[in-house]
C-alpha positions in Angstrom: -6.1 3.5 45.7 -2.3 3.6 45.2 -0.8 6.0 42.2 -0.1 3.1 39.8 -3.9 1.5 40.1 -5.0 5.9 39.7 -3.3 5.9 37.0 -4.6 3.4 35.1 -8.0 4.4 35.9 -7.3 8.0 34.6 -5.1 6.4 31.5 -8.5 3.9 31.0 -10.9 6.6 31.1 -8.6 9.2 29.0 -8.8 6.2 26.1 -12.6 5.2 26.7 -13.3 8.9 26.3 -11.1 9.0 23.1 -12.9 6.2 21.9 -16.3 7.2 22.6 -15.6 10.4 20.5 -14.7 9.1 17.3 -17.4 6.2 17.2 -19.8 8.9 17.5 -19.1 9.7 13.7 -19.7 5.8 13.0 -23.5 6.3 13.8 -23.6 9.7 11.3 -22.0 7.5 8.6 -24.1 3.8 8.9 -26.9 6.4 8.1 -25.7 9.1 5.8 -23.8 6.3 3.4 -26.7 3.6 3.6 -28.0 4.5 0.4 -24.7 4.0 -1.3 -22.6 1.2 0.1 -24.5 -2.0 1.1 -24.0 -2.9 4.8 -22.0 -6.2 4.6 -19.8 -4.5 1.8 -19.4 -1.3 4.1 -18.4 -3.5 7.1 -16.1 -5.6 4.5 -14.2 -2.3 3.4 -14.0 -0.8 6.2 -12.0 -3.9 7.6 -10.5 -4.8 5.1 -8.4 -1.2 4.5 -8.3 -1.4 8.7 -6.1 -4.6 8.5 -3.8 -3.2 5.7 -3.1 -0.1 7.9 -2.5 -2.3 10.7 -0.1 -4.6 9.3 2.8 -2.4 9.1 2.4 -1.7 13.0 1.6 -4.7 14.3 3.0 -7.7 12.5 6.1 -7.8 14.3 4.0 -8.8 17.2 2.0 -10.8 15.8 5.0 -13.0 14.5 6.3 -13.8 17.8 2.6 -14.5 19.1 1.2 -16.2 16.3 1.8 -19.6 18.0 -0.9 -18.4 21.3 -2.7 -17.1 18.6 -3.2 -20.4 16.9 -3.6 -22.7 20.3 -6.4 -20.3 21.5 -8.1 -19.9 17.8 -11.9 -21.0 19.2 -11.5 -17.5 21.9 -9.7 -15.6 18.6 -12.9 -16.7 16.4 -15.9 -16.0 18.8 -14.4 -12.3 19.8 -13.5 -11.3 15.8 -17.3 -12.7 14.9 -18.9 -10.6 17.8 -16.6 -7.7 17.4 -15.5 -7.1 13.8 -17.7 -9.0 12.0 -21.7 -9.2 13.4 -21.8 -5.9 15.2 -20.8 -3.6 12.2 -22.9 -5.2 10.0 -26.1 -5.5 12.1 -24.9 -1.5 13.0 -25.2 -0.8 9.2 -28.3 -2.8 8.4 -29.9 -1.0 10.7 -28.8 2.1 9.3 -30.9 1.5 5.9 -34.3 1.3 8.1 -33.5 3.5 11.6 -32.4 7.6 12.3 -28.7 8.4 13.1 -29.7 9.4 16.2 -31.9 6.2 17.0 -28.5 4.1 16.6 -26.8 6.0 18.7 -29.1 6.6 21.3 -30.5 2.7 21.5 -27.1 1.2 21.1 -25.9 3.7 23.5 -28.7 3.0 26.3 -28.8 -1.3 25.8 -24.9 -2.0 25.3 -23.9 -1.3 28.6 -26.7 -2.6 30.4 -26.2 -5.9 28.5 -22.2 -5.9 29.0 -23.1 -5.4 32.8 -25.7 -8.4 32.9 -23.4 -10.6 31.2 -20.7 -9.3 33.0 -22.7 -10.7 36.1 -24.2 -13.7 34.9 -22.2 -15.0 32.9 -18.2 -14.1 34.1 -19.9 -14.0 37.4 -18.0 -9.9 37.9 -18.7 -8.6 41.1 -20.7 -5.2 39.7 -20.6 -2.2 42.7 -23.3 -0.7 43.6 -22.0 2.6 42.8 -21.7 1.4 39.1 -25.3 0.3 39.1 -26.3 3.7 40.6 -24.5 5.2 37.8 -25.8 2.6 35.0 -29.3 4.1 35.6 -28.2 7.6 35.8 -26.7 7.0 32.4 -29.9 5.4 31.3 -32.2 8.1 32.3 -30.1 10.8 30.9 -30.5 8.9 27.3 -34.6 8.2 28.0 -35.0 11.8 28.5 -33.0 12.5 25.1 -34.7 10.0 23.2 -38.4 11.7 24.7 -36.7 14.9 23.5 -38.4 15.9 27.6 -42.2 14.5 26.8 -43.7 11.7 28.3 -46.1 11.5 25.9 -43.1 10.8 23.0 -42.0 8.6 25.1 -45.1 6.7 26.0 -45.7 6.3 21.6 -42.0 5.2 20.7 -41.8 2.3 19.4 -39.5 0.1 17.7 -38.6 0.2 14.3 -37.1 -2.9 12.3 -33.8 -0.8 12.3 -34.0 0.0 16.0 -34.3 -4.3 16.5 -31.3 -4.9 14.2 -29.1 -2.2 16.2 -30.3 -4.0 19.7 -29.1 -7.3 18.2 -25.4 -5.1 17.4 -25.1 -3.4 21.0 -25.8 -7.3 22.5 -23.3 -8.9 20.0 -20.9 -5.6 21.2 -21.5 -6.0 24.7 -20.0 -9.5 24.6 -17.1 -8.6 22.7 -16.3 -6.0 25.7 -16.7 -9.3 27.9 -14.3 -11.5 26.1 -12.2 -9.2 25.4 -10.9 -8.9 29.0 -10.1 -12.6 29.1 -7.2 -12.4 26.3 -4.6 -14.7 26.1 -1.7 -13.5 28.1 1.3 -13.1 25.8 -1.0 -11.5 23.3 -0.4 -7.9 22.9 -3.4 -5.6 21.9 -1.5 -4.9 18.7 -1.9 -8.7 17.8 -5.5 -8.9 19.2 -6.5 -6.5 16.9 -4.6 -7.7 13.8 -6.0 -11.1 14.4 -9.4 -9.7 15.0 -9.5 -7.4 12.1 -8.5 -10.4 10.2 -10.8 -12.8 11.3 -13.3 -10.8 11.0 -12.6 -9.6 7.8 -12.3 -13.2 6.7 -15.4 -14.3 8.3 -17.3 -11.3 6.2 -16.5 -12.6 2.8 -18.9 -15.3 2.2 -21.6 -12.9 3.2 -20.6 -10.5 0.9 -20.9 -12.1 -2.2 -24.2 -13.7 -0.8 -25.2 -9.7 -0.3 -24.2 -9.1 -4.3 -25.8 -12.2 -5.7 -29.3 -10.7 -3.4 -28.6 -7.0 -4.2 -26.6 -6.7 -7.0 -24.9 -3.5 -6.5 -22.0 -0.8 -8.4 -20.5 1.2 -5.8 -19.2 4.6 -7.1 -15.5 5.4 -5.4 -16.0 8.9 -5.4 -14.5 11.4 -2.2 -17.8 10.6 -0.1 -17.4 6.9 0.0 -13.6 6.7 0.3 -13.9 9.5 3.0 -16.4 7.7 4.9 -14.4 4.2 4.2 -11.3 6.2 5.9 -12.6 7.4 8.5 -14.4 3.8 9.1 -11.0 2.3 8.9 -8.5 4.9 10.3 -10.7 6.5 12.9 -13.5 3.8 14.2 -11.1 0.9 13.8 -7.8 0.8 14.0 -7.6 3.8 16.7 -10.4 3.7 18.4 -10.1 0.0 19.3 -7.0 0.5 20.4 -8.2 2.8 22.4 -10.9 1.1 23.7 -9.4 -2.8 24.3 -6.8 -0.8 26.3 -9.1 0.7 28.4 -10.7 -2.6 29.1 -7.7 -3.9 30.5 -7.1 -0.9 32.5 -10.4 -0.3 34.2 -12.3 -3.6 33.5 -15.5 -4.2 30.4 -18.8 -2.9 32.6 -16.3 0.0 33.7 -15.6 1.1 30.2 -18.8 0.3 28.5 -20.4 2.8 30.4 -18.7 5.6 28.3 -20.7 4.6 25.1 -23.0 6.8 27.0 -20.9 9.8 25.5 -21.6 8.9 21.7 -25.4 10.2 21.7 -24.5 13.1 23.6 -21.6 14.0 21.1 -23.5 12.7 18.0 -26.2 15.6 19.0 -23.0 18.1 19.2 -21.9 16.7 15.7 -25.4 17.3 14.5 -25.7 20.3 15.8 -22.2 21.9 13.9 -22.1 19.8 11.3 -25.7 19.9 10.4 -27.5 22.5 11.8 -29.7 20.6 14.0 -31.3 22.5 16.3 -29.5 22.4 19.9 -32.2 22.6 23.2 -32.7 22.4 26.8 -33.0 19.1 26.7 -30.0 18.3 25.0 -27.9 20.3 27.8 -30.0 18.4 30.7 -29.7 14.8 29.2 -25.8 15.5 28.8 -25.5 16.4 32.3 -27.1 13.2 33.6 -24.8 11.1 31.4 -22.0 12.6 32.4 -22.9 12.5 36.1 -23.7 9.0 36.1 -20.3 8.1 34.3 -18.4 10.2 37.3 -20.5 8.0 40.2 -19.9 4.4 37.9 -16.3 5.6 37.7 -15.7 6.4 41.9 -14.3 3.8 43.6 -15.8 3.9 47.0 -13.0 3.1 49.6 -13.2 0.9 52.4 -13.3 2.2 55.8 -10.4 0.7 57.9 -10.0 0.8 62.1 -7.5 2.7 63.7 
């Protein structure tokens, strides 16, 4: 491995990392605010103040790249629909019928493994086996948090409506990561993001007011919602998909996808401080497996060469 292709790997993992830690809030709030804020009108405001904190930033660039922009609209629509607009709102749907922890833990454990299939069947990426050794490792450690250690919990899980509708966000996610690595070139993640924030927000409109005419809802702006609705916008969005498309370019979609492993682990730290949750054994075991597996994905095995 030369020093430039290290460093990229250590830059890409650095960001994935960053990433991973703020979406772990995302879960908490899809949950916590779901009483409140319908889910379309949640994913609506949240992208919605995302693009206006963006434009200052990144319109410059988006200026000089608009003309790409325009000639490769169909790849522009597809990624802001899977990306900005279907997998927040599925993510929040789900978060009126599942557990916090449930969309963090089955989004966490199906994302990458679809993002690696796709990445496979359908891009036709050559996966290592080093990654796939590391897929399960990742998997295992989340099985044993979700059985909390008991086969017998895990034998009698079973999947809630809300645990379907988060499945159907970590697939829609999972090819977002895969299109996302075949941007235009000229496009700069500053104006990938604008475009896809709004696209997305755009494509989210008509599906609110169908929302309000279904649920007819008055949403009270009081410190909870607009601090949730910041963090949503500031934190999950604007950052941490900066963050996170960056680290895509740098170390490739099944490399980086592997790190949503993190968010259970630190959603169970969160809920631990933040809540009081009750912190075991098998939190401390589970964490260890994730984290192992992410350092085996994340090796790249050199070849052996004759002297």
């Amino acid at each position: 491995m030369t020093l430039n292709n290290k460093s990229n790997t250590v830059t890409g993992i650095g960001l994935a990392v960053l990433a991973a830690v703020i979406w772990s809030g995302n879960f908490i709030i899809a949950r916590s605010i779901s009483p409140i804020v319908p889910p379309v009108m949640l994913a609506f405001l949240r992208w919605f103040f995302a693009t206006l904190i963006i434009v200052p930033i990144a319109w410059h660039k988006f200026q000089h790249e608009k003309q790409i922009i325009w000639q490769h609209k169909g790849y522009f629509i597809l990624t802001s629909f899977m990306g900005f607009t279907c997998y927040n709102v599925f993510l929040y749907i789900a978060g009126h019928y599942t557990t916090a922890i449930n969309l963090a833990l089955i989004g966490s454990v199906s994302a990458p493994i679809f993002a690696v299939v796709i990445a496979k069947l359908i891009f036709k990426e050559h996966i290592p086996f080093q990654r796939v050794l590391g897929l399960a490792l990742c998997v295992i450690g989340i099985v044993t948090l979700i059985a909390q250690g008991s086969l017998q919990r895990l034998v009698t899980f079973r999947f809630a409506v809300g645990d379907l509708w988060s499945l159907l966000g970590a697939l829609t996610f999972a090819v977002y990561n895969n299109l996302t690595k075949y941007k235009p070139k000229g496009v700069s993640d500053l104006g990938f993001l604008f475009t896809g924030f709004t696209f997305g927000t755009t494509m989210l409109v008509p599906f609110v007011i169908a929302e309000h005419l279904i649920i007819p809802t008055s949403i009270p702006f009081n410190f909870t919602v607009v601090s949730n609705v910041a963090y949503l916008s500031i934190g999950c969005s604007v950052l941490s998909y900066l963050f996170w498309n960056r680290s895509i370019h740098l170390i490739g979609p099944s490399r980086t996808v592997l790190f949503g492993n993190l968010i259970p682990v630190l959603s169970t730290i969160e809920a631990v401080v933040l809540l009081g949750e009750k912190f075991t054994s098998v939190h401390v075991i589970s964490g260890i497996i994730v984290l192992i597996g992410l350092v085996i994905a994340n090796i790249t095995l050199r070849k052996k060469t004759s002297h």
